[in-house]
N, CA, C and O atoms as a Tinker XYZ file with bonds, in Angstrom:
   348  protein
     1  N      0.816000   -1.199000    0.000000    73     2
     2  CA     0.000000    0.000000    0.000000    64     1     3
     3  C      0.855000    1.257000    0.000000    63     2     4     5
     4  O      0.423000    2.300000   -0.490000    81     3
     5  N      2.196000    1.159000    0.604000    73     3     6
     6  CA     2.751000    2.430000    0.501000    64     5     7
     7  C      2.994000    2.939000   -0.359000    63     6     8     9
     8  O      2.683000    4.108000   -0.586000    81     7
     9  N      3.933000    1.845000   -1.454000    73     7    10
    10  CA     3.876000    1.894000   -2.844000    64     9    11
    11  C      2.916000    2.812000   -3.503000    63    10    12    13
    12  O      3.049000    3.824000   -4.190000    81    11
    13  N      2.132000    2.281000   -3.167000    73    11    14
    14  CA     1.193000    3.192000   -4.296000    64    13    15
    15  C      0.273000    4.789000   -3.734000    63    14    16    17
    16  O     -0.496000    5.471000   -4.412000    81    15
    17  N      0.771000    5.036000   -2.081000    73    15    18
    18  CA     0.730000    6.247000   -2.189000    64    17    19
    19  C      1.464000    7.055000   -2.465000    63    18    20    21
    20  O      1.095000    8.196000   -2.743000    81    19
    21  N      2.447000    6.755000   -2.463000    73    19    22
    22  CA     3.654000    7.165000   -3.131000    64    21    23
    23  C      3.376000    7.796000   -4.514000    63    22    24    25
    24  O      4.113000    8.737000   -4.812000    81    23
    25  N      2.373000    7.407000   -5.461000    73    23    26
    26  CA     1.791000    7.473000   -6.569000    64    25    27
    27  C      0.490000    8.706000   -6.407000    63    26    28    29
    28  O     -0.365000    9.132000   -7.184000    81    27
    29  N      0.729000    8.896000   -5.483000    73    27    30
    30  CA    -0.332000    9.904000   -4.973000    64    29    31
    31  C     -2.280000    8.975000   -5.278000    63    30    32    33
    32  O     -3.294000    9.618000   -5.549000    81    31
    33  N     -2.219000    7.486000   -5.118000    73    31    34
    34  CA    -3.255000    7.055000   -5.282000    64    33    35
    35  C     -4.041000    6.689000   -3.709000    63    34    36    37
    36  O     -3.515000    5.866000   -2.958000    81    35
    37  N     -5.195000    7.319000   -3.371000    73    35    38
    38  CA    -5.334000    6.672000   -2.186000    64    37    39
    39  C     -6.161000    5.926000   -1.425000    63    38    40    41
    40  O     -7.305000    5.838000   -1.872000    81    39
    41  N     -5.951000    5.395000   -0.476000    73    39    42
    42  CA    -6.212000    3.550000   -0.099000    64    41    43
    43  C     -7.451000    4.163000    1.263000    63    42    44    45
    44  O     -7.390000    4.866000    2.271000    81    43
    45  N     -8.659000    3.262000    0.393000    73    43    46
    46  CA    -9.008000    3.218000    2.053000    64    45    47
    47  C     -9.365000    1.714000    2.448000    63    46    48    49
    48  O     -9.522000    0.694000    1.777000    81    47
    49  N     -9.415000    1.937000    3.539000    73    47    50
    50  CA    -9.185000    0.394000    4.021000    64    49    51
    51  C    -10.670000   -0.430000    4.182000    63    50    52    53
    52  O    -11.577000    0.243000    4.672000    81    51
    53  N    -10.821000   -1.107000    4.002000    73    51    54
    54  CA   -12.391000   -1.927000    4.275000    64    53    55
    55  C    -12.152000   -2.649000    5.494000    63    54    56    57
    56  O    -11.674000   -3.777000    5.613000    81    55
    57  N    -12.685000   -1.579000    6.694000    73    55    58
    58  CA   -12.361000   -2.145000    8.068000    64    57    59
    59  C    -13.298000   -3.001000    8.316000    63    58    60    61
    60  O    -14.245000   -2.386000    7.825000    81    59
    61  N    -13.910000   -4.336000    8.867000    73    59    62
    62  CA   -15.063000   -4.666000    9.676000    64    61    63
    63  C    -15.145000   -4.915000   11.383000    63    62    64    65
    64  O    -14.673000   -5.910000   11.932000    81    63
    65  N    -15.741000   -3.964000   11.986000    73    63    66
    66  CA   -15.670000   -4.062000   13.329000    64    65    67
    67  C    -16.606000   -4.555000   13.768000    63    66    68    69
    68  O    -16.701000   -4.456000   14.991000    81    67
    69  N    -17.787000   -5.344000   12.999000    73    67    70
    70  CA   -19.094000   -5.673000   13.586000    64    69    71
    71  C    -19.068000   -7.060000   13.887000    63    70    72    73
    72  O    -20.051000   -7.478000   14.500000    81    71
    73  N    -18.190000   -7.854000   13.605000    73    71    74
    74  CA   -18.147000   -9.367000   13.886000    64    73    75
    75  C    -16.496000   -9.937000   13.963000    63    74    76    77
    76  O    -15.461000   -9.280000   13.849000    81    75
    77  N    -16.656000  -11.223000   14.171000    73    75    78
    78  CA   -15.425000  -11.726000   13.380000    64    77    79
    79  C    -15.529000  -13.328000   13.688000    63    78    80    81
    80  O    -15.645000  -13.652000   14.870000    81    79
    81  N    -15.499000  -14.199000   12.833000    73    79    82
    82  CA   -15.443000  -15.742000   12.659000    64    81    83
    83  C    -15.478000  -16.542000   13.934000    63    82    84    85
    84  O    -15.023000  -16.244000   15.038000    81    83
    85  N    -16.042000  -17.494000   13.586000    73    83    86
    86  CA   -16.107000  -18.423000   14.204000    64    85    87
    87  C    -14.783000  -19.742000   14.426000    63    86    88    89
    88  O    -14.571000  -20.522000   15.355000    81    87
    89  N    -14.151000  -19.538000   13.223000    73    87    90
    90  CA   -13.018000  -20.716000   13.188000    64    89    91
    91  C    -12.091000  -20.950000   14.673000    63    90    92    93
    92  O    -12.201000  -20.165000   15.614000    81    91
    93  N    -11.384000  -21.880000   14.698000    73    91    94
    94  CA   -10.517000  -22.047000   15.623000    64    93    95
    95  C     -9.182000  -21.231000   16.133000    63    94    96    97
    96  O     -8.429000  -21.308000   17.104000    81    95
    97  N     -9.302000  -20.328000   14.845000    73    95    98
    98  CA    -8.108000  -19.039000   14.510000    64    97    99
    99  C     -8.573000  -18.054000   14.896000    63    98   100   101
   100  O     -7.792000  -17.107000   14.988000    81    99
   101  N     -9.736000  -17.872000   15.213000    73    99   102
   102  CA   -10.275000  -16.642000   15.130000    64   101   103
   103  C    -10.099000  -16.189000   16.835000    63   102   104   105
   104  O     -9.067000  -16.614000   17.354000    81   103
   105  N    -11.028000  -15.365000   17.728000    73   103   106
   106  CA   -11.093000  -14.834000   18.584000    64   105   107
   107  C    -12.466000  -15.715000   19.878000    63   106   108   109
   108  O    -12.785000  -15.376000   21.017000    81   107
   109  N    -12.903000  -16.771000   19.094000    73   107   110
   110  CA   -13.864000  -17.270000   20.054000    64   109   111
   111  C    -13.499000  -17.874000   21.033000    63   110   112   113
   112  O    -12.556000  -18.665000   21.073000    81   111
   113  N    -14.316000  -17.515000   22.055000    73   111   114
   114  CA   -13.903000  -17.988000   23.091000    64   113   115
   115  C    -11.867000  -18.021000   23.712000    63   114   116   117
   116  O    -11.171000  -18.693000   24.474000    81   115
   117  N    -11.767000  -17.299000   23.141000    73   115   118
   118  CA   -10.473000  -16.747000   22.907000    64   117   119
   119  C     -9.137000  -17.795000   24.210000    63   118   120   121
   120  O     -8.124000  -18.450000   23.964000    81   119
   121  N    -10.091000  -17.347000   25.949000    73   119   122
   122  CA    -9.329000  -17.703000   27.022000    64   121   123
   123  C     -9.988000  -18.968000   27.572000    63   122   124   125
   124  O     -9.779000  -19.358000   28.721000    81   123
   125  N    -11.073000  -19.812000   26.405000    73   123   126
   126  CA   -11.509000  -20.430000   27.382000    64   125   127
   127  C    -13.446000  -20.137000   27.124000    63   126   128   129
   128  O    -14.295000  -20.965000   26.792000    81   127
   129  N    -13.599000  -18.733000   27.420000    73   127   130
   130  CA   -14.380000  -17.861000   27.975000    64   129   131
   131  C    -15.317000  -16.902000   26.704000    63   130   132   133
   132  O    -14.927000  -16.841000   25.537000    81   131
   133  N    -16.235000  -16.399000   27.069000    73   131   134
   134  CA   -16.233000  -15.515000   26.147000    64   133   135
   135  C    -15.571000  -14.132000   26.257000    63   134   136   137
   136  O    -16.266000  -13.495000   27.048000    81   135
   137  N    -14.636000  -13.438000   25.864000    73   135   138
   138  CA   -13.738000  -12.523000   26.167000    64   137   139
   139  C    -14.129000  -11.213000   25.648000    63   138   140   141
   140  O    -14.289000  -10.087000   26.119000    81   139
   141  N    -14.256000  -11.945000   24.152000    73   139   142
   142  CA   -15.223000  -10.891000   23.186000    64   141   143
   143  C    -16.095000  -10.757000   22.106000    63   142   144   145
   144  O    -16.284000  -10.103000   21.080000    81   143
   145  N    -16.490000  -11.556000   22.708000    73   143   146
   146  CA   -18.097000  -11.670000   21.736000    64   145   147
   147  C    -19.106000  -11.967000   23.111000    63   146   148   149
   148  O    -18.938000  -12.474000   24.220000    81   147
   149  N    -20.310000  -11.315000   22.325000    73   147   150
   150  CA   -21.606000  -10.892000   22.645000    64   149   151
   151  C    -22.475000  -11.989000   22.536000    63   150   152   153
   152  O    -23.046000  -12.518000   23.489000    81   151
   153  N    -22.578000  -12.360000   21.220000    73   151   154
   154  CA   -24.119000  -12.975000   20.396000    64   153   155
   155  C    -23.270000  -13.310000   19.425000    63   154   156   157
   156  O    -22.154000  -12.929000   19.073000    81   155
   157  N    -24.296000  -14.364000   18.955000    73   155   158
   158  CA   -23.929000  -14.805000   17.145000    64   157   159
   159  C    -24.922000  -13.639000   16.590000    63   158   160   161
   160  O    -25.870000  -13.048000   17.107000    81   159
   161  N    -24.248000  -13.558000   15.220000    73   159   162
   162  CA   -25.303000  -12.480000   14.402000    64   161   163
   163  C    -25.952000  -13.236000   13.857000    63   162   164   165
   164  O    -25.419000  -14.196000   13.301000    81   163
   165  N    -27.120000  -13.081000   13.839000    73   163   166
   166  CA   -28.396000  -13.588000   13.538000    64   165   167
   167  C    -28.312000  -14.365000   11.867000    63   166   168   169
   168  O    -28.448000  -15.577000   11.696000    81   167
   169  N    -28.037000  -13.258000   10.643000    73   167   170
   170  CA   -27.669000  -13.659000    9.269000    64   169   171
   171  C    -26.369000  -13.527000    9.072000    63   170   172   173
   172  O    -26.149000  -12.979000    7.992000    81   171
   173  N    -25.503000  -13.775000    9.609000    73   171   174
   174  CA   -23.986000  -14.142000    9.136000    64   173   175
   175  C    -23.366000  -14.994000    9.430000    63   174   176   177
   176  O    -22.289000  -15.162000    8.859000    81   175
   177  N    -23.769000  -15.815000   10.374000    73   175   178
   178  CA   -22.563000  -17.066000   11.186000    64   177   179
   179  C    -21.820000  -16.553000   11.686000    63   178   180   181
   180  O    -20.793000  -17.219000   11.808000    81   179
   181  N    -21.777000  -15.294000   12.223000    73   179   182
   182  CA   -20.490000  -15.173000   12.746000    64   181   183
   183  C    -20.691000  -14.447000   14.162000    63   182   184   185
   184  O    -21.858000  -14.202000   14.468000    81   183
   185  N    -19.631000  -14.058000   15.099000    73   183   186
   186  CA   -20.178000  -13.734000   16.551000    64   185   187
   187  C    -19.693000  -12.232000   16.185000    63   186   188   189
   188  O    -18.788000  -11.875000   15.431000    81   187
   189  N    -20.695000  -11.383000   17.058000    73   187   190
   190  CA   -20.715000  -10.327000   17.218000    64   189   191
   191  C    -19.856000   -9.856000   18.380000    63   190   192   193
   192  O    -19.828000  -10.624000   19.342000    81   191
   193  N    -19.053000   -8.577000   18.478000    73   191   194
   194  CA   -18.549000   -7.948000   19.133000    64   193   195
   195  C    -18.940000   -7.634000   20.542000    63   194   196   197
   196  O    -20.011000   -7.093000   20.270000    81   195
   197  N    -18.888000   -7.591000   21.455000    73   195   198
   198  CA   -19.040000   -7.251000   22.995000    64   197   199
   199  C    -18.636000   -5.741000   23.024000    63   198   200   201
   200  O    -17.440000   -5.650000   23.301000    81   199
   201  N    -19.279000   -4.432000   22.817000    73   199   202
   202  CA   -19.167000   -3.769000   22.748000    64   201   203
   203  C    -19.392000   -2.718000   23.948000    63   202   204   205
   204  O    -19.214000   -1.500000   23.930000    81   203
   205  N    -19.729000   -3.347000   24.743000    73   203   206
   206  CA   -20.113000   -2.875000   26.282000    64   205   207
   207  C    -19.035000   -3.398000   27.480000    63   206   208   209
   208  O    -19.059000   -3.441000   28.710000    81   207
   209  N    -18.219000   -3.713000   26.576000    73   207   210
   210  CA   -17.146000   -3.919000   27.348000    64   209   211
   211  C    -15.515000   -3.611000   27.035000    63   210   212   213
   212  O    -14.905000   -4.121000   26.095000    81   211
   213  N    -15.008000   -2.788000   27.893000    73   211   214
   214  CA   -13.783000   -1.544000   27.574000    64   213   215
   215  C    -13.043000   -2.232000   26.822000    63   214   216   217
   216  O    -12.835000   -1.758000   25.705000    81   215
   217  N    -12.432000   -3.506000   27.155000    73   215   218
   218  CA   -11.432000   -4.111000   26.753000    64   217   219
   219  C    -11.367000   -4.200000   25.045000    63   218   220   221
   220  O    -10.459000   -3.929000   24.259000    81   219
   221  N    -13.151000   -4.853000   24.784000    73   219   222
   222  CA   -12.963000   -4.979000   23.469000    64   221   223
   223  C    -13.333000   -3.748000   22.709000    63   222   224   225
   224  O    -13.623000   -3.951000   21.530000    81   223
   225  N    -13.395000   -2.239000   23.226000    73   223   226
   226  CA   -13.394000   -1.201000   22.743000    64   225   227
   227  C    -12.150000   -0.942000   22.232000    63   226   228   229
   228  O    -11.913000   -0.724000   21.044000    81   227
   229  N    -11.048000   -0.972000   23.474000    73   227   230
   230  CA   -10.020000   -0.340000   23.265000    64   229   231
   231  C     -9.182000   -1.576000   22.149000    63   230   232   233
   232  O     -8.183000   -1.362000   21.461000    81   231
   233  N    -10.060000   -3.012000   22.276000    73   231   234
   234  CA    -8.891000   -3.476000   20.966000    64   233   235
   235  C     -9.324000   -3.245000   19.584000    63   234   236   237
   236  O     -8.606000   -3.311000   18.586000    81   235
   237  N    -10.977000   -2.875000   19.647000    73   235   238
   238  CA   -10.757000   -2.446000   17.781000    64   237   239
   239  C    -10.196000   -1.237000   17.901000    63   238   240   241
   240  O     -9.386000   -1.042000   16.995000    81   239
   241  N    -10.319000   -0.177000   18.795000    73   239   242
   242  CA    -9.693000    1.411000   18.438000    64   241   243
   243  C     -7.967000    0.784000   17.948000    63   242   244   245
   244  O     -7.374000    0.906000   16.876000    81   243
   245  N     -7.599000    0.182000   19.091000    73   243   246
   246  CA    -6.100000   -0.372000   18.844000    64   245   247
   247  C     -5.739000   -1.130000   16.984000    63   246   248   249
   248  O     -4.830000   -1.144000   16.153000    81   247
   249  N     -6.652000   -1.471000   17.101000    73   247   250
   250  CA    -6.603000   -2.444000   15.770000    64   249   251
   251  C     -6.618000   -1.318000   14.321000    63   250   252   253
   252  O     -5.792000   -1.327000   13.409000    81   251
   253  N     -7.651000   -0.523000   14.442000    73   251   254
   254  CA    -8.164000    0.560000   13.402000    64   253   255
   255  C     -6.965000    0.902000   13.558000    63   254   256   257
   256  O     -6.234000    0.378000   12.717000    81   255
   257  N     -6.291000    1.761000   14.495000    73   255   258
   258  CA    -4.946000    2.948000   14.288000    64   257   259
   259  C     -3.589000    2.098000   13.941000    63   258   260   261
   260  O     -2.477000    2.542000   13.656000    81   259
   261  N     -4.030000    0.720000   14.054000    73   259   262
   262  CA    -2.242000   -0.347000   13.422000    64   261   263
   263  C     -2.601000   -0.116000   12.092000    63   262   264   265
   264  O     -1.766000    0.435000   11.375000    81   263
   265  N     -4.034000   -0.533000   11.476000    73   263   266
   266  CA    -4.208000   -0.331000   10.244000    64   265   267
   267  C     -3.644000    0.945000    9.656000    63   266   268   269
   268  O     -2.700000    0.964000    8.867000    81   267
   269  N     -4.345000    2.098000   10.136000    73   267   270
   270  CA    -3.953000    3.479000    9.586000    64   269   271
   271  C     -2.426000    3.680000    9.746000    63   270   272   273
   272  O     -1.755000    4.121000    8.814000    81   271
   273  N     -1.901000    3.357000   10.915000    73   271   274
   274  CA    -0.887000    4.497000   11.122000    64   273   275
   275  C      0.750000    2.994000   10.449000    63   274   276   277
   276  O      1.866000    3.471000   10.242000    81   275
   277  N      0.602000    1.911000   10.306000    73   275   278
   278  CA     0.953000    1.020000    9.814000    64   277   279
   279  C      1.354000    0.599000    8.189000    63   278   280   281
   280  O      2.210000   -0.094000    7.641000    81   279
   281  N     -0.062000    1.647000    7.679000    73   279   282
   282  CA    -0.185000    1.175000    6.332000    64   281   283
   283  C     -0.766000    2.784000    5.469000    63   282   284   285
   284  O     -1.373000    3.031000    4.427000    81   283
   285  N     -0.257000    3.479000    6.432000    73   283   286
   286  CA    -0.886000    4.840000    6.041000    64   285   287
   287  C     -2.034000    4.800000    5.185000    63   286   288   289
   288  O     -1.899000    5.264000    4.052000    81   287
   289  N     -3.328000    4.247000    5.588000    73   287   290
   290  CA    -4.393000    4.493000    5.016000    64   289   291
   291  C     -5.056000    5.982000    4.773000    63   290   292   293
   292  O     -4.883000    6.729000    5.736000    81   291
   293  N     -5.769000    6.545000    3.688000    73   291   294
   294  CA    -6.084000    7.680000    3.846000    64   293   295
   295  C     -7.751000    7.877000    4.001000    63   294   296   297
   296  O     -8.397000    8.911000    3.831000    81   295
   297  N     -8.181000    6.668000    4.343000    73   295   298
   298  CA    -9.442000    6.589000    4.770000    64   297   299
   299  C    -10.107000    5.319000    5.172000    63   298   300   301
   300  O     -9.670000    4.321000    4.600000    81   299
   301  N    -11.158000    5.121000    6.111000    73   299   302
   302  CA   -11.395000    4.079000    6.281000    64   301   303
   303  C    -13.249000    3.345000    5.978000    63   302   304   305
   304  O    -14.210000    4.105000    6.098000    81   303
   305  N    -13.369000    2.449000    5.753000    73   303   306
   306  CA   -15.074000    2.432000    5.202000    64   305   307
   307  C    -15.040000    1.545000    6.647000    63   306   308   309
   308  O    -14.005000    1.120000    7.160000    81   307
   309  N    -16.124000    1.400000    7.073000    73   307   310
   310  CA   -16.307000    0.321000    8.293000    64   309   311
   311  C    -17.725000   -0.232000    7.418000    63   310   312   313
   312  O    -18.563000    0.357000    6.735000    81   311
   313  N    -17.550000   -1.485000    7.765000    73   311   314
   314  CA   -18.368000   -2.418000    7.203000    64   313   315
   315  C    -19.697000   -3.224000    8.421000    63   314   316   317
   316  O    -19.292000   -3.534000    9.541000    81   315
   317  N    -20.593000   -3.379000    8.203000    73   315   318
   318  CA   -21.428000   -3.665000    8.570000    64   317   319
   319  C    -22.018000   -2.668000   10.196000    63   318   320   321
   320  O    -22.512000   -3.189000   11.196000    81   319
   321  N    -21.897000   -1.996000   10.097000    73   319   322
   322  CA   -22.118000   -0.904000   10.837000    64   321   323
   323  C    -23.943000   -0.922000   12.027000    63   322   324   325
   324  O    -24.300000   -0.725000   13.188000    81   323
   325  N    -24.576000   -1.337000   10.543000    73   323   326
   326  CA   -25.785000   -1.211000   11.594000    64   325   327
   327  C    -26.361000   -2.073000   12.348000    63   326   328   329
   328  O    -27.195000   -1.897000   13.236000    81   327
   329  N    -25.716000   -3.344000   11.825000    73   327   330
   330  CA   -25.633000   -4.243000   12.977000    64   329   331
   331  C    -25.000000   -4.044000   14.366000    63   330   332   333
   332  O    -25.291000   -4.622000   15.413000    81   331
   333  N    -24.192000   -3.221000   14.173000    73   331   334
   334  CA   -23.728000   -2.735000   15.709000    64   333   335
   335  C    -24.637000   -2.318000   16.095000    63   334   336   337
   336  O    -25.175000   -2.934000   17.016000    81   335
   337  N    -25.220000   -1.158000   15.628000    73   335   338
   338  CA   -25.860000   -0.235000   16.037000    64   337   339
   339  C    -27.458000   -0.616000   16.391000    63   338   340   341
   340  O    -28.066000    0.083000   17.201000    81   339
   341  N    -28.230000   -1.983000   15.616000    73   339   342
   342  CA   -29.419000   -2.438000   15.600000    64   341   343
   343  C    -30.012000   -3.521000   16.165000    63   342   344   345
   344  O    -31.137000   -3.701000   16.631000    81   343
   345  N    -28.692000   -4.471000   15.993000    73   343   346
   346  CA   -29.299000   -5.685000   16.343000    64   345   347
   347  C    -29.169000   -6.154000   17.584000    63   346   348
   348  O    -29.699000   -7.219000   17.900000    81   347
């Protein structure tokens, strides 16, 4: 990606903060426990974020600014959004 800002072309990143997988790689049940997830999302298979809880606040903020400040993004789309916000 730097590469090509370099080119003055610019990147935005397709963040998703509203879920994340179920696999054995992923974050479920992470310690054992549920650490950070909430709920399964209803139409995706996948578990939803715990968002009422600091820890997993401060790791997507943490996560978003490795992206940006990592890969100098010059913008970011967040993906599935109103499921945070709805369901």
């Amino acid at each position: 990606m730097i590469g090509v800002t370099r080119l003055g072309i610019g990147v935005i990143l397709d963040w998703v903060p509203s879920g994340f997988c179920r696999d054995e790689q992923g974050l479920v049940h992470f310690n054992g426990q549920k650490l950070y997830e909430k709920e399964e999302h209803p139409n995706w298979g996948t578990f939803k974020f715990d968002l009422s809880r600091g820890q997993v606040r401060s790791f997507l903020v943490s996560n978003l600014l490795y992206w940006v400040d990592e890969y100098h993004a010059d913008g970011i789309r967040m993906d599935g959004v109103t499921s945070m916000l709805y369901l």
